[in-house]
C-alpha positions as CSV (number, residue, x, y, z in Angstrom):
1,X,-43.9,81.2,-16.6
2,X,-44.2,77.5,-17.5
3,X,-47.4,75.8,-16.4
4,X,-46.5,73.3,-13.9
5,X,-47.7,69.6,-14.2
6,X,-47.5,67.2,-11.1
7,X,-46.9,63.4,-12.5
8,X,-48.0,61.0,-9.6
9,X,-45.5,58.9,-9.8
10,X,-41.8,57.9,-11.8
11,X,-42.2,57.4,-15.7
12,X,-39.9,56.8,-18.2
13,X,-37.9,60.2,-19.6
14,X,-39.0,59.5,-22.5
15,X,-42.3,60.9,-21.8
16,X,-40.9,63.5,-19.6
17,X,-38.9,65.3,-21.9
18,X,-42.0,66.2,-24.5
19,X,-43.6,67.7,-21.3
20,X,-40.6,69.6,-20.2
21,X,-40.5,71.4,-23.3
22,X,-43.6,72.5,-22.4
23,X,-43.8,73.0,-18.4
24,X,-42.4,72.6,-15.5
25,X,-42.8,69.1,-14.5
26,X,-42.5,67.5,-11.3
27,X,-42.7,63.8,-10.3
28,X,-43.8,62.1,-7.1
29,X,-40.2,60.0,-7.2
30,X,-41.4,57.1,-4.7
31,X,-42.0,53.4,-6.4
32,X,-42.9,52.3,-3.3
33,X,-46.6,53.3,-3.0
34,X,-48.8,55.5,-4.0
35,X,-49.8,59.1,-2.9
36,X,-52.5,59.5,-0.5
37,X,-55.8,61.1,-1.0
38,X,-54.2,64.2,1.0
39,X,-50.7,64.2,-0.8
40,X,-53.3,64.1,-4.0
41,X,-55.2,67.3,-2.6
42,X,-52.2,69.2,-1.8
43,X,-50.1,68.6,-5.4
44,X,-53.3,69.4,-6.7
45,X,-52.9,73.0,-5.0
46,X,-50.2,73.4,-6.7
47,X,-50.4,72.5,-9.8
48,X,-52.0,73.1,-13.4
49,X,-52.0,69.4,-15.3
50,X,-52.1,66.1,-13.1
51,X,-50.6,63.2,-15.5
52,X,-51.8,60.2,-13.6
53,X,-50.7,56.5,-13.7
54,X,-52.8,53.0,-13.3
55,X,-54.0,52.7,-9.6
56,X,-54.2,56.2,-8.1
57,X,-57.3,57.2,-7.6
58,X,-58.6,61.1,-8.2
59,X,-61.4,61.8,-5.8
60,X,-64.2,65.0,-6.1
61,X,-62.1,66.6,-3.2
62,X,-58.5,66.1,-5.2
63,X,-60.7,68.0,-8.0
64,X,-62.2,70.7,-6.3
65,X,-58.7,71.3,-3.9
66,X,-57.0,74.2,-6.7
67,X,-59.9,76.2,-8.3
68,X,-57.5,76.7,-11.4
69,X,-56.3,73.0,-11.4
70,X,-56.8,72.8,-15.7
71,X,-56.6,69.0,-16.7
72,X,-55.8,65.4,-15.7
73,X,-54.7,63.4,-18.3
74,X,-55.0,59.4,-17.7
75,X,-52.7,56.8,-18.9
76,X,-55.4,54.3,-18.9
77,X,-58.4,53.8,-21.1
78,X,-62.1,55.0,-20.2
79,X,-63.8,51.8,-18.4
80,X,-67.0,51.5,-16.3
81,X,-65.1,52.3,-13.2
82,X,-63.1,55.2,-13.8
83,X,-60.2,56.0,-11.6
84,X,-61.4,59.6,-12.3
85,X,-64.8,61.7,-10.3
86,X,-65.9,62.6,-14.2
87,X,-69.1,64.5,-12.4
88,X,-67.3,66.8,-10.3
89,X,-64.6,67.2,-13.2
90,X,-67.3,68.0,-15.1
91,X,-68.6,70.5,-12.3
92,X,-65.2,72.2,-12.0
93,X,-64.8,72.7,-16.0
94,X,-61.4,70.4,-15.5
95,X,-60.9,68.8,-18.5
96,X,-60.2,65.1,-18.4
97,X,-58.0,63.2,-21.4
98,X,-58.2,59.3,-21.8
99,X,-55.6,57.6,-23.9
100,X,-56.2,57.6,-27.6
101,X,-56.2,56.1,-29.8
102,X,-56.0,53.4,-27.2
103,X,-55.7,50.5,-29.7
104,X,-52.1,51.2,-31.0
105,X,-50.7,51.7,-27.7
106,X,-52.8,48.5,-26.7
107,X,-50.8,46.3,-28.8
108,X,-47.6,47.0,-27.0
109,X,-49.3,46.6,-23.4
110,X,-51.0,43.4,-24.8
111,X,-47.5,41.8,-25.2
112,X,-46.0,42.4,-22.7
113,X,-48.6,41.4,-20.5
114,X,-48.4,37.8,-22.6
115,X,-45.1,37.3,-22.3
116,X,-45.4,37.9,-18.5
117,X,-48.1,34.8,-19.0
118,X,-45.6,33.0,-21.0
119,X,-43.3,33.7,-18.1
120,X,-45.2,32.1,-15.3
121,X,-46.4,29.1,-17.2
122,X,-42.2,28.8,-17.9
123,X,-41.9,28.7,-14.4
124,X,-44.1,26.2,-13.1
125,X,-43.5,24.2,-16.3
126,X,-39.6,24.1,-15.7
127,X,-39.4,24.6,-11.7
128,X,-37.2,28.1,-12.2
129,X,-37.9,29.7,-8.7
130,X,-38.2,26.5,-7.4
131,X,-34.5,25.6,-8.1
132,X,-33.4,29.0,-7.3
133,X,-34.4,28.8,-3.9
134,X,-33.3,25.0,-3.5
135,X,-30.1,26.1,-4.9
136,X,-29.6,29.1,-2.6
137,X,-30.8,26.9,0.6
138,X,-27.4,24.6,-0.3
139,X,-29.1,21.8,-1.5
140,X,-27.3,21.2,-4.5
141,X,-25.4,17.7,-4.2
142,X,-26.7,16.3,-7.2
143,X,-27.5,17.2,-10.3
144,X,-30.2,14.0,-11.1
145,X,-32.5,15.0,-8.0
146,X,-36.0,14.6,-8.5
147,X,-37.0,16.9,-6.0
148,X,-37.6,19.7,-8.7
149,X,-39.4,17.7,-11.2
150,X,-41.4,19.9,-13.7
151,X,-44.3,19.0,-16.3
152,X,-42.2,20.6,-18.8
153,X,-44.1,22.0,-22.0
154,X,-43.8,19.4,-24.7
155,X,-47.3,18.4,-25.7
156,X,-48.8,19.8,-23.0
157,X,-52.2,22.4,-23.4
158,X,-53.3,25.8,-22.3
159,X,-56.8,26.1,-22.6
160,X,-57.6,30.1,-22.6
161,X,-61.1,31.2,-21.2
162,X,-62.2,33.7,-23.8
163,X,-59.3,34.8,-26.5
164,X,-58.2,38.6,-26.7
165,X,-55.6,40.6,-27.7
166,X,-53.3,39.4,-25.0
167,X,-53.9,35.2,-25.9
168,X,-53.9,36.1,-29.5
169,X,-50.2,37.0,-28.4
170,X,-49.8,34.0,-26.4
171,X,-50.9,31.1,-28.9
172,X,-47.4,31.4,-31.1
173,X,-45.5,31.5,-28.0
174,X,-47.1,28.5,-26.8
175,X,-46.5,27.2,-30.4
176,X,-43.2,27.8,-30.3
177,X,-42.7,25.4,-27.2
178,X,-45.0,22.6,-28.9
179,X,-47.8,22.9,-26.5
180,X,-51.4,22.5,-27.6
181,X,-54.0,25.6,-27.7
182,X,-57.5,24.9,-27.2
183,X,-60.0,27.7,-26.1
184,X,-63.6,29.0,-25.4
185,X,-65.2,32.1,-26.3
186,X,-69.0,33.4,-26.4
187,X,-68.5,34.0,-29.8
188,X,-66.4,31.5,-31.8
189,X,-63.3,33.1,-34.0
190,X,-63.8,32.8,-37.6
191,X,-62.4,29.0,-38.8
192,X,-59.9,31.0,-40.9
193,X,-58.7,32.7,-37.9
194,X,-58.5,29.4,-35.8
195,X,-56.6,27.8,-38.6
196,X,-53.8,30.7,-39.0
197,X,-53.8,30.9,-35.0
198,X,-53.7,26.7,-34.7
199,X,-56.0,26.7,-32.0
200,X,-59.1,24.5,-31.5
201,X,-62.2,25.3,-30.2
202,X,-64.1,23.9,-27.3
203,X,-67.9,25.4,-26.7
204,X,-67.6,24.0,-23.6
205,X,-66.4,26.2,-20.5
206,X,-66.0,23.0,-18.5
207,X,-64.5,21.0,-21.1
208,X,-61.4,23.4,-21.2
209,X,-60.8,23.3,-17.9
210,X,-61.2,19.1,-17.6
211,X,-58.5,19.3,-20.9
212,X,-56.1,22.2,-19.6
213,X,-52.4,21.8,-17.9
214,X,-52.5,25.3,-18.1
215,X,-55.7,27.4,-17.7
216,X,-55.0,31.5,-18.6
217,X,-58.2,33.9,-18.3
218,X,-59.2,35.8,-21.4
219,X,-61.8,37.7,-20.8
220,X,-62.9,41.0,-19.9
221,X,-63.9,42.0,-16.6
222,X,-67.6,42.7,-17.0
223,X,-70.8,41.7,-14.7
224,X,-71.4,38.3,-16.9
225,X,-67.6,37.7,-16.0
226,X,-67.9,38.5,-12.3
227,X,-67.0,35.2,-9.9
228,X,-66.1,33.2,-13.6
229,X,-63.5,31.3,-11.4
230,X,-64.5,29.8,-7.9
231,X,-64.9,26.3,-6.5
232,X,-66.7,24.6,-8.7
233,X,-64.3,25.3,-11.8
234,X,-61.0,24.7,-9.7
235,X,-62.3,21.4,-8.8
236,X,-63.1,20.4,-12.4
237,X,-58.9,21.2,-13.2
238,X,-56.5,18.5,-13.1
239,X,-54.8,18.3,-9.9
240,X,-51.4,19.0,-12.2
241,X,-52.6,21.9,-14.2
242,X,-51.3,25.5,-13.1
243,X,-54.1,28.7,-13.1
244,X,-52.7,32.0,-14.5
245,X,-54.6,35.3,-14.4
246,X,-53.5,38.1,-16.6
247,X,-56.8,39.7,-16.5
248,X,-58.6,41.6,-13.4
249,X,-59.1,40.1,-10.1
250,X,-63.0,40.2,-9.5
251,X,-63.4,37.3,-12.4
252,X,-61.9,35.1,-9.8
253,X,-63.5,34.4,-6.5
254,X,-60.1,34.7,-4.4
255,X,-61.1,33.1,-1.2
256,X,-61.9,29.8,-3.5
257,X,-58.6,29.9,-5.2
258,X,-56.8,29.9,-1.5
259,X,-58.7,26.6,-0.9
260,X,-57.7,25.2,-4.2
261,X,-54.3,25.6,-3.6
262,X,-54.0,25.1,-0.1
263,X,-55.8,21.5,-0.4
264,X,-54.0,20.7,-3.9
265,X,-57.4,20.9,-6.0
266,X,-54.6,22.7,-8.5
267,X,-51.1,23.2,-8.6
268,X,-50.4,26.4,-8.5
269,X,-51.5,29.5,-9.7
270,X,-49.7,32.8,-11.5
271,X,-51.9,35.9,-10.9
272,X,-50.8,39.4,-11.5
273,X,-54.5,40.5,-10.5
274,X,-56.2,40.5,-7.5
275,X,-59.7,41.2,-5.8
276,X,-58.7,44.3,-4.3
277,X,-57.1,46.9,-6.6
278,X,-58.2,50.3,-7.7
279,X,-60.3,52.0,-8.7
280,X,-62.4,49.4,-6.7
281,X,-60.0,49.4,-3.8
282,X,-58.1,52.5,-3.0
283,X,-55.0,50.2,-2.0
284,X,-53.8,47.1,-3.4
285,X,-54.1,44.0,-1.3
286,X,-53.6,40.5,-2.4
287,X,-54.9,38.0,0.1
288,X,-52.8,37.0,2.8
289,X,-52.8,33.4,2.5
290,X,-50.7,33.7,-1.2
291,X,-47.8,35.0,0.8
292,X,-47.1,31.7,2.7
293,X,-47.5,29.4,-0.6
294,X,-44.5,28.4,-2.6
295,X,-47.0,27.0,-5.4
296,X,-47.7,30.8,-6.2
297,X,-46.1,33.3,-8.4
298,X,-47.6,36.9,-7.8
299,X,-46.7,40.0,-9.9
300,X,-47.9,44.0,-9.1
301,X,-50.1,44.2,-12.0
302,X,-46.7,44.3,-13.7
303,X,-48.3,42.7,-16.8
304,X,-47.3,46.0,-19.4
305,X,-43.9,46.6,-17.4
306,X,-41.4,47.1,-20.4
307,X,-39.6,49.9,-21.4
308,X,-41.0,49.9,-24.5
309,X,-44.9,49.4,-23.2
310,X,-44.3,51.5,-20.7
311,X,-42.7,54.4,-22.9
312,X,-45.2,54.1,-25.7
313,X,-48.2,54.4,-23.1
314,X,-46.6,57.2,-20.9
315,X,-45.2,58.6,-24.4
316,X,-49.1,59.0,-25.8
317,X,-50.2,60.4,-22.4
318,X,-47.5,62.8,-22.4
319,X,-48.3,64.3,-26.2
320,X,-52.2,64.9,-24.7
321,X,-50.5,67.3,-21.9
322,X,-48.6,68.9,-24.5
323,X,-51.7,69.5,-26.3
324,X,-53.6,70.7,-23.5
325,X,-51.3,73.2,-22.6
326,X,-51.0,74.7,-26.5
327,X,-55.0,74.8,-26.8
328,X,-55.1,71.7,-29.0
329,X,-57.8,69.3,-28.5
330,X,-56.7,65.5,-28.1
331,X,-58.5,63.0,-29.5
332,X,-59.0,61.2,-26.1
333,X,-60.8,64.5,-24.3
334,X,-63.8,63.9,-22.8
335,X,-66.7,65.9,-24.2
336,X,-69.0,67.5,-21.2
């Protein structure tokens, strides 16, 4: 018999069909939500291999529920808070598989993820879901009204806190629509870097917010990054300029950000983050009080959501199942 694997949730085929060479695979089909601790534990029972996605969390009792459960493979890199009990895997001789090499598939999550940047600052540049619900509401009798008035892109800047993979990405973009790049970063890029990229550089944090119609976050998630965004930086932003956050939710202090927008400190806001998310939070849960605003775009975490991220990610996960099951060792497996 095949060994079974137990994927948590739909992936693309493309991934599917290596493993089904290999095993008998089944899928959680629901894109509605995630599986429950308990619906964890008891595919666990049953299974050999658990291929787990972003945002499901795999708790010491998921681990220890099948005595002859053999591996979880991950989809998402090895960070300080795992989505993964790596002591009691450890405990239970499970053996646990992290993507790698994380950096190639990176690139393609990277991109995506700045295009759905470039997306949102589109948006509130050019009014897009604006006019779509003015338009659907029946208030189109003119085509002059100024009631959808946008600060366009032309000459305007987007001033990026810190500058990674994912604003590397952004900067032609923003090129491309004749907008000005200026950003900040602990350690500045090399000037032959700056000059290729046609950005400038501004040591000063407070600076590039003063500057910014558009303000993206660039930086890692890390305790010197924790809180980077609350009241005191909102209200040095222009009361025009638009706040998007591509990055994780805890740099951002989320009750602040409400305020901002609710009193018109800022303009809006595009987040595909929030505070609560796993693995901090075992269920997603972006604050109430961006559900009433109109000034707000808000994405799932969506940031790497194309067929060909998604496949390349899922693809790379699927190949360290494969391996597993034939007694190779991938190059992601964590040594105990």
């Amino acid at each position: 018999m095949k060994p079974k694997v137990f994927v948590v949730q739909p992936i693309p085929d493309v991934a599917l069909d290596l493993m089904r060479e290999v095993a008998d695979v089944d899928v959680f089909p629901r894109l509605d939500r995630h599986l429950s601790e308990d619906e964890l534990i008891a595919a666990a029972k049953r299974t050999d291999y658990l291929f787990v996605m972003g945002g499901n969390l795999i708790t010491g009792d998921i681990l220890r529920a099948n005595p002859n459960l053999k591996g979880v493979v991950l989809v998402h890199r090895r960070m300080a808070q795992n989505p993964i009990d790596l002591d009691v895997a450890r405990e239970c001789n499970i053996k646990v598989v992290f993507p790698d090499p994380w950096d190639r598939v990176y690139q393609y999550i990277c991109r995506a993820t700045c295009d759905l940047a470039m997306a949102m600052i589109l948006d509130f540049a050019y009014r897009v879901l604006d006019a779509d619900r003015y338009t659907r509401a029946g208030k189109f009798k003119q085509e002059h009204t100024m009631a959808l008035m946008g600060i366009g892109c032309h000459g305007k800047t987007l001033g990026s806190v810190g500058l990674g993979r994912v604003t590397e990405f952004m900067v032609p973009r923003a090129k491309a629509f004749e907008m000005n790049v200026i950003y900040t970063k602990r350690t500045r890029l090399p000037l032959e870097q700056e000059r290729a990229l046609g950005v400038e550089w501004v040591p000063d944090k407070d600076e590039v917010l003063r500057r910014s119609d558009f303000v993206s976050v660039g930086v890692d998630y890390n305790p010197s990054t924790h809180l980077m965004f609350g009241e005191r930086e909102f209200a040095l932003m222009k009361p025009t300029a638009y706040f998007i956050n591509i990055g994780r939710g805890r740099i951002v202090d989320e009750p602040a950000l409400v305020r901002a927008l609710q009193k018109g400190t800022i303009a809006g806001a595009g987040l595909d983050v929030y505070w609560n998310e796993p693995p901090v939070t075992r269920e997603p849960a972006p604050s109430e009080e961006f559900f009433k605003m109109d000034n707000v775009i808000l994405a799932p975490h969506n940031g790497g959501a194309t067929w060909e991220a998604r496949g390349e990610l899922t693809k790379d996960a699927a190949r360290n199942v494969v391996a597993l099951i034939k007694g190779d060792e991938p190059r992601g497996l964590v040594k105990w």
